[in-house]
Every structure is written in structure tokens, then in C-alpha cells.
C-alpha positions as CSV (number, residue, x, y, z in Angstrom):
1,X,30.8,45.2,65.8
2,X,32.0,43.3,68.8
3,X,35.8,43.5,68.9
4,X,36.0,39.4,69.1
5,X,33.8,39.0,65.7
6,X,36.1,42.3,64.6
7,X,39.5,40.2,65.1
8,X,37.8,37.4,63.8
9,X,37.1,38.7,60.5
10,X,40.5,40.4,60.2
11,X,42.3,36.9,60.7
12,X,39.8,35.7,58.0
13,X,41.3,38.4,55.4
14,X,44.6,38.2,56.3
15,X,44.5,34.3,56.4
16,X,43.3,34.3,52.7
17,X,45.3,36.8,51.2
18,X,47.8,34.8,50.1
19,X,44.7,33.1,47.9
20,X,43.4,36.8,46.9
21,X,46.7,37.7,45.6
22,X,47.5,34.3,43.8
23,X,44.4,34.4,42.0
24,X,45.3,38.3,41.0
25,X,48.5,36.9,39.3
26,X,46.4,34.3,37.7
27,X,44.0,37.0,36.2
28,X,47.2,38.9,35.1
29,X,49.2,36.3,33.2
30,X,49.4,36.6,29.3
31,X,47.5,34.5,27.1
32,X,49.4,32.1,24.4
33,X,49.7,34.7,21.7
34,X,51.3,37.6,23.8
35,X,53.7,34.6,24.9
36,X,54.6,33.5,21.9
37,X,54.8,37.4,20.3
38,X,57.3,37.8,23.6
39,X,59.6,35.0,22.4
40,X,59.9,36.3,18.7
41,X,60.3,39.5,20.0
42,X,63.4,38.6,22.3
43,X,65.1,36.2,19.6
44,X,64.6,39.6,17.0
45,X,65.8,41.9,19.6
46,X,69.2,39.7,20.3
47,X,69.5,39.5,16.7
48,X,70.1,43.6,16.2
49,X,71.4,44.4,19.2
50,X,74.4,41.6,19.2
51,X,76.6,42.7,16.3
52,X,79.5,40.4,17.6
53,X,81.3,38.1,20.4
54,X,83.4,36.4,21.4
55,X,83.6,33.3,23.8
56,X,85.4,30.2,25.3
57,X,84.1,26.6,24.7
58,X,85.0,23.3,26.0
59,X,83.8,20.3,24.4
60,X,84.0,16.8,26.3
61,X,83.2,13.5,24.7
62,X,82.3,10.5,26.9
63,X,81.8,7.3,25.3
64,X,79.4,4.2,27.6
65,X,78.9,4.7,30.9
66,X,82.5,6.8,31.8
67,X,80.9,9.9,32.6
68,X,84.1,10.7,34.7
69,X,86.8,10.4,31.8
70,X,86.2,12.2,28.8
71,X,87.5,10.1,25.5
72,X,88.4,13.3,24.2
73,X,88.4,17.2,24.6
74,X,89.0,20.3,22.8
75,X,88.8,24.1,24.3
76,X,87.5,26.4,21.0
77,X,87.7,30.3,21.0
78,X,84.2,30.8,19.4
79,X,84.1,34.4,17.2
80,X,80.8,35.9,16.2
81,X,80.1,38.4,13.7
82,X,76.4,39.7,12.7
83,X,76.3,38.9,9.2
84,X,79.6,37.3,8.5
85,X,78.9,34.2,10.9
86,X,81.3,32.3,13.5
87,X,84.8,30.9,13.2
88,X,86.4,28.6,15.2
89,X,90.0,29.1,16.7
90,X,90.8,25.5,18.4
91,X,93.3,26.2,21.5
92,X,93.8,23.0,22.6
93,X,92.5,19.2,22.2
94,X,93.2,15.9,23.6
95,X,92.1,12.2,23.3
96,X,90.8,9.7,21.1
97,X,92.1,10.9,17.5
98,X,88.9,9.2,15.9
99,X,86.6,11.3,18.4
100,X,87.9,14.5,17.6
101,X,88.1,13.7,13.8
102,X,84.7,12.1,13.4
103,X,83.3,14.1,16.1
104,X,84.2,17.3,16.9
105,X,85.6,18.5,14.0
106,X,82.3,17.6,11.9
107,X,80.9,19.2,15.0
108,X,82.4,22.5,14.5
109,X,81.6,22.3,10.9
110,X,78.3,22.2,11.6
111,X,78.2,25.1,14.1
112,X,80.2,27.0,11.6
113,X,77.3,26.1,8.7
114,X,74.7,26.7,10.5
115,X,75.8,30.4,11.8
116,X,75.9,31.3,8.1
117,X,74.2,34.4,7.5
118,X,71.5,32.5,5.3
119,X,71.0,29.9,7.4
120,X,71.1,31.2,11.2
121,X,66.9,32.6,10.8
122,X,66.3,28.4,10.6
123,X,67.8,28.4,13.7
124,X,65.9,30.2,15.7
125,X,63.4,29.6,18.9
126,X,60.9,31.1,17.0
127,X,56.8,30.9,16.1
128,X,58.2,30.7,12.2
129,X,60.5,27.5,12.7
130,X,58.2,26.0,15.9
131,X,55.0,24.9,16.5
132,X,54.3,26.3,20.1
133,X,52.0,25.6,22.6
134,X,52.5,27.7,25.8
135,X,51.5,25.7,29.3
136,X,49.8,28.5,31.4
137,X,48.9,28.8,34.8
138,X,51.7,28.1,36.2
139,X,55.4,29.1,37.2
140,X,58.3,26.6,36.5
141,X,61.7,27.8,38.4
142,X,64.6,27.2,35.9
143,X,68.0,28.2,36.6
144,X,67.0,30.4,39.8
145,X,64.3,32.2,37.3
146,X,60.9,32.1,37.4
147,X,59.7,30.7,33.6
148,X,56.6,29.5,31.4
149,X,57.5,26.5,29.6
150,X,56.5,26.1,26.4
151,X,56.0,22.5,24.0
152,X,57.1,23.4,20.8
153,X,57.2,21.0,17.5
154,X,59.8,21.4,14.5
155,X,58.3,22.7,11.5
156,X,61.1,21.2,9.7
157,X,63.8,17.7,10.3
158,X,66.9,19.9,10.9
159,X,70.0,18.5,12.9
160,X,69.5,21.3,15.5
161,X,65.8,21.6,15.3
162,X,64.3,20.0,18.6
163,X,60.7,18.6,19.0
164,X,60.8,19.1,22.9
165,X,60.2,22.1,25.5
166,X,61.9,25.4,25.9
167,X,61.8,28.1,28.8
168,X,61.7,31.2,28.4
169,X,61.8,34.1,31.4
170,X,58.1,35.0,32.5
171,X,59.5,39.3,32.6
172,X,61.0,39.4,29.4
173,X,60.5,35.6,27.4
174,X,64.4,35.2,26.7
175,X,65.5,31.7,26.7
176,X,66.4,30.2,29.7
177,X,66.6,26.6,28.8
178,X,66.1,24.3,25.7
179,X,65.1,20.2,26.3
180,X,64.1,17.8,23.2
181,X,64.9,15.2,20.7
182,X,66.7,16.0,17.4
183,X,64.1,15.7,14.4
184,X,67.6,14.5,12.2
185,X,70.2,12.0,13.1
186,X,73.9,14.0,12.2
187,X,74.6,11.1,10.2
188,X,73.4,7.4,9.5
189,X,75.8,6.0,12.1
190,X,73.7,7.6,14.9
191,X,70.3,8.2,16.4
192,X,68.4,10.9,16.8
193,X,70.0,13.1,19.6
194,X,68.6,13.8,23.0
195,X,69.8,18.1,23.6
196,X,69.6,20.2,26.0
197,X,71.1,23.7,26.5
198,X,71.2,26.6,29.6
199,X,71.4,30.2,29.3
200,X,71.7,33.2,31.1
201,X,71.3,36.7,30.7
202,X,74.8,38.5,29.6
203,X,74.9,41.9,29.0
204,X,71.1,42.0,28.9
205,X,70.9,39.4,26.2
206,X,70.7,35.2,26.8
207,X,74.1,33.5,25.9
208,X,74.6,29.8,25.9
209,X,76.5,28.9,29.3
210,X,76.0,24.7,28.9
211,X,75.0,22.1,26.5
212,X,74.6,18.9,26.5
213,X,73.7,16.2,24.0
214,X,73.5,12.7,24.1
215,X,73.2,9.7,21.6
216,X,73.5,6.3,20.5
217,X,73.6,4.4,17.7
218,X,74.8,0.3,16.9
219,X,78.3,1.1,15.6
220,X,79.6,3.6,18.6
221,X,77.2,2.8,22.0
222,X,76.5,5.6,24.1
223,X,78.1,9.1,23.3
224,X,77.7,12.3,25.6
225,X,78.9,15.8,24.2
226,X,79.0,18.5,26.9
227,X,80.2,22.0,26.3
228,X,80.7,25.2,28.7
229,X,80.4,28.6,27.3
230,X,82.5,31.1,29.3
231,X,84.9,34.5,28.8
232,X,81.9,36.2,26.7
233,X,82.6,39.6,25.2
234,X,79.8,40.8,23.2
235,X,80.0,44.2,21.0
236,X,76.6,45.5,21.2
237,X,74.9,48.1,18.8
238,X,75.2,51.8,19.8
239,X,72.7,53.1,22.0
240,X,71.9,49.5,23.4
């Protein structure tokens, strides 16, 4: 072969590669069931493995369009135990009285309820509480990690249920991030809110690191919760 048609056809390979290679990751990504097997999987997985932690959590309220000046605050010491459930330790609050009455406090309660032993398997990101329909063929970056995003539909109206999107890592199918509408209102006062919630990978296991919700109803207006998780310590089972 002449050396010209020689180079010629070299540049042709190497200038498609990058083609060659993408289609080889197409071929190789899973199909909907192994996704969805992957998520249970992880949620199990972080069930047995995390028999307890502890964390720090601030909780700002805004109220309208302030989202500079919080109406009120409270910083929460959050402890976890497998099978007891969480507790709340409040370290310090400020603000609107009514807001952290009416709104935090019920908050916490709910937290608190819904960590109950019975009740946290409702809670879960998983094929038995969630519709889910998997979007393949392609890569979402999410928090600096490369994800599949997945659609997912309440099986039941729940005040943390979500009809939204979640995404979870493409290695491993841990949650990375949680988007969606509440399928309950908390209370008859308020819509239906709008959640969201980030995690990241702590001690080889997602943990919450920020939340934020947002609704809005005739009597209060706009409202906007955010909370920061930080300060985790998790006790993980032997072996682990």
C-alpha cells in the first residue's frame, strides 16, 4: 500500500475512534431492569450496613421573595439508630415564633414519624414504593458524577413520596439526587410541595448533604425550607 493512502487510512481510524468507542459504551450500558435491580440493591445495602449516625442540620425558612433573610432558623443534632429510629436534639433556633412552631417543629415530628422502624421501608427510593422508568442512552453529570436519571411515579400519596426524577450513580446506582412534587400537601393550609434533595457518598454509603423544598398556599404565600446536612458519623456493621 502506498504510504499516502497508508496515512490516509490511519487518520480515518484514529479520526473515528472516538465514534467506535462511544458506540462500545452504548452496547455496554444496562437495560431498565438491571437499573432498577441496582437501585434496590443500593437502598438494601445502606439499610444493613448503616446501624447508626449521627449528623448536624440547619433548617432556614424564607417566607415571599426574601431568599436572603431567613424568617426563622434552627441547627438540629439528628441521631440515627437501625431499628429504634431518629431523635432530634435542637441546639439552637431563632426567628418567627409561629415559623418554628407551625413549621419546624411539625417538621421534625414528621422526620421523627417517618424514621420509625415500621414506617422508614415506605420511604424508600425503591421499585416497591416507585413506578420507574429508567431514561437510557445517555449520561447526565450530577454533582460532579456521572448518572442515569430515572422518572419515577408514587405508588402511594405520602408527604415525602415524590412523583418526579431521581439520579442515581451509573457505577454503583446510589442516589445522587432527588427532584419532584409531593403526591400530599403536609396540611390543608398548603400545596403540594416542590422537593429536592443532594447526596454524596460518605463512608461508602449516600447521606443527605442539602434539601430543599418549596411551597405555597393562600393563607402563608411563598415558603422555602432549606436544610444542610454536615458533621456525619456513621457506625457501620462489622466487616463493612
Amino acid at each position: 500500500m502506498p504510504v499516502l493512502v497508508r496515512r490516509s487510512a490511519a487518520c480515518f481510524i484514529f479520526a473515528f475512534s472516538p465514534w467506535l468507542s462511544t458506540a462500545d459504551a452504548y452496547t455496554q450500558q444496562p437495560d431498565a431492569a438491571t437499573v432498577i435491580h441496582g437501585v434496590d440493591t443500593s437502598v438494601q445495602s445502606r439499610y444493613e450496613h448503616v446501624l447508626a449516625f449521627t449528623d448536624l442540620e440547619h433548617y432556614a425558612v424564607y417566607r415571599g421573595s426574601d431568599l436572603t433573610h431567613p424568617a426563622a432558623e434552627m441547627t438540629v443534632k439528628d441521631t440515627y439508630r437501625k431499628g429504634v429510629g431518629k431523635t432530634y436534639d435542637i441546639l439552637s433556633e431563632s426567628g418567627s415564633r409561629a415559623v418554628i412552631r407551625f413549621g419546624l417543629n411539625p417538621l421534625l415530628k414528621n422526620e421523627t414519624d417517618v424514621n420509625q422502624p415500621a414506617n422508614l421501608p415506605n420511604s424508600w427510593f425503591t421499585s416497591a414504593n416507585y413506578e420507574m422508568q429508567p431514561k437510557l442512552g445517555t449520561m447526565q453529570h450530577v454533582n460532579g458524577r456521572d448518572c442515569i436519571a430515572i422518572r419515577i411515579k408514587a405508588k402511594r400519596k405520602a408527604t415525602n413520596a415524590i412523583d418526579g426524577s431521581i439520579w442515581v450513580d451509573a457505577k454503583d446506582y446510589s442516589l445522587v439526587q432527588i427532584d419532584g412534587i409531593g403526591t400530599k400537601s403536609p396540611s390543608m393550609f398548603s400545596g403540594a410541595a416542590h422537593m429536592m434533595r443532594q447526596y454524596a457518598q460518605i463512608d461508602g454509603f449516600p447521606m443527605a448533604t442539602h434539601a430543599r423544598a418549596e411551597s405555597d398556599s393562600f393563607f402563608f404565600g411563598r415558603t422555602v425550607v432549606t436544610i444542610d446536612y454536615s458533621g456525619y458519623q456513621l457506625q457501620l456493621q462489622p466487616g463493612k
